[in-house]
C-alpha positions, 0 to 999 in steps of 0.5 A: 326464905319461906316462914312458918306461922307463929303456932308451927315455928314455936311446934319446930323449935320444942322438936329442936329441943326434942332432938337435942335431948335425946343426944344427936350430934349437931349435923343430925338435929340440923338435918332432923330439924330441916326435915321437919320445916320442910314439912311443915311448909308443906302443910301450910302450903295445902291449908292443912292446920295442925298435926291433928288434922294430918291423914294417911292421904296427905303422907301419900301426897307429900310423898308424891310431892317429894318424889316430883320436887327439883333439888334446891342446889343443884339440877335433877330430882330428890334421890329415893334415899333422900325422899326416904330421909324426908320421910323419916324426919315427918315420922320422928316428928309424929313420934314426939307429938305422940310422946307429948299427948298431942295426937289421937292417931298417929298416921305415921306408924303404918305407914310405909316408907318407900325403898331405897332403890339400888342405885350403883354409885359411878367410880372414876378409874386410876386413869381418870383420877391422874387426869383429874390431877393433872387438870388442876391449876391450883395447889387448893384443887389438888388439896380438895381431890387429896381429901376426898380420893387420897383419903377418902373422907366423907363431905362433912369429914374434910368440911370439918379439917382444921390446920391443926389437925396435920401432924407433919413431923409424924405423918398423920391426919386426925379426923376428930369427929367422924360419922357417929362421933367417932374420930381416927387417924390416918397416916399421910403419904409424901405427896399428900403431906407436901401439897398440904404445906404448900398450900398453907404456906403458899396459897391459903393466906392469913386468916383467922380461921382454923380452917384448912382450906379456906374459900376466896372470902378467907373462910371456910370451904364448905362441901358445895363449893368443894364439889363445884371444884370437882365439877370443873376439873371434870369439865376441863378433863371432858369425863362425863361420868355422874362424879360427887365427892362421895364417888371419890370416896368409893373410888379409892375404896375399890382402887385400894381393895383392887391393890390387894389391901385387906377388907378390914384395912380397907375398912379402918381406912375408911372409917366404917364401924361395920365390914358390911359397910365396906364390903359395898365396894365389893361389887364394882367390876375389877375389869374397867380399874387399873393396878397403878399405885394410888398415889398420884405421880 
């Protein structure tokens, strides 16, 4: 693992400070904090000492650095999105250091962030989710499909379930800390409920851990090696589509909105703050989906 000099990690651990202060959630000032030594890294693998000497050509050329950089878990290049990310943490970083009198100029407040591109997410339709479902040979795949298209949750939301968080008498999921911060309830079907049980009593073991689902080491799974079981239920079924767990969250968006649920039920579900957020899923062509029922039989 790369190091920063002395002079750049204690500059990284006064902006941690920064951030933390000004109220993000734990995720955001890990991701903030990310940004920045990668930055930094940068900055020192170019010889170039200190904030002060940075220059609106060296923003370009890290930019184009980005742009060109492979990912670090998994094949293919940095997403516009998460080039723009980047981006915007070196922006927040040139912000601090101005609030701090330690910059002249700051070459960060012209410049202009690249565009995210419109990238269409690709969906899975009704037939492709029964194969997904069909395809698993073990309760903890249908548990992970569970979590991410029947409910929909975003990566760090099922990262984060805990066993406590079922309500089996009653129904109901607690998603305790959403994006933003903000928890909700979501009630859980038949199938779902008795797959989730089963899988606490069946397969998950004994652990220590609040986790609902757990790796092969009894600890928590996280998102990656969620999406490792979703790529090989994808290779045994033979789908090619370009599939992340995010799709299976627009996936059951679309399928639900195609089913005739309301847009701002479609939203509760989801956990959006704002209809606009929803109304994503909008654009997708009715015509590739099917108009079974969302539940997988």
């Amino acid at each position: 693992m790369e190091k920063l000099s002395k002079t750049n990690k204690k500059l990284l651990e006064d902006f941690a400070l920064y951030v933390q202060a000004l109220g993000y959630k734990t995720g955001s000032q890990q991701s903030l904090k990310g940004g920045v030594k990668a930055f930094l890294l940068w900055l020192e693998s170019q010889s170039i000492k200190g904030l002060t000497t940075v220059k609106r050509s060296d923003l370009k050329a890290y930019q184009i650095y980005l742009e060109n950089r492979p990912k670090q878990r998994s094949a293919g290049g940095l997403s516009s999105k998460m080039i723009r990310d980047y981006l915007s943490c070196v922006r927040m970083l040139f912000k601090y250091a101005e609030q701090q009198n330690s910059l002249l100029i700051n070459p960060m407040s012209s410049y202009v962030l690249p565009p995210c591109k419109s990238e269409r997410r690709a969906i899975l339709n009704r037939l492709e989710i029964e194969q997904l479902y069909q395809a698993c040979e073990s309760l903890k795949e249908r548990c992970v499909l569970h979590i991410y298209y029947g409910l929909g949750l975003r990566r760090k939301e099922g990262e984060r379930l805990n066993i406590n968080d079922i309500d089996y008498r009653k129904g109901w999921l607690s998603v305790l800390e959403g994006k933003g911060g903000k928890g909700r309830s979501m009630p859980l079907s038949p199938v779902i409920q008795n797959d989730l049980r089963a899988y606490v009593l069946e397969e998950r073991g004994q652990s220590s851990s609040p986790a609902l689902l757990l790796n092969k080491n009894g600890k928590r799974l996280r998102g990656y090696s969620s999406l490792l079981i979703l790529k090989q239920l994808l290779k045994r079924t033979g789908i090619g589509k370009k599939i992340d767990l995010h799709s299976l969250r627009h996936s059951i968006a679309t399928h639900l909105l195609q089913s005739g649920m309301a847009l701002d039920e479609v939203r509760r579900y989801l956990g959006h703050s704002h209809l606009e957020s929803t109304q994503r899923y909008l654009h997708y062509d009715a015509r590739q989906l099917f108009t079974e029922q969302v539940s997988p039989k």
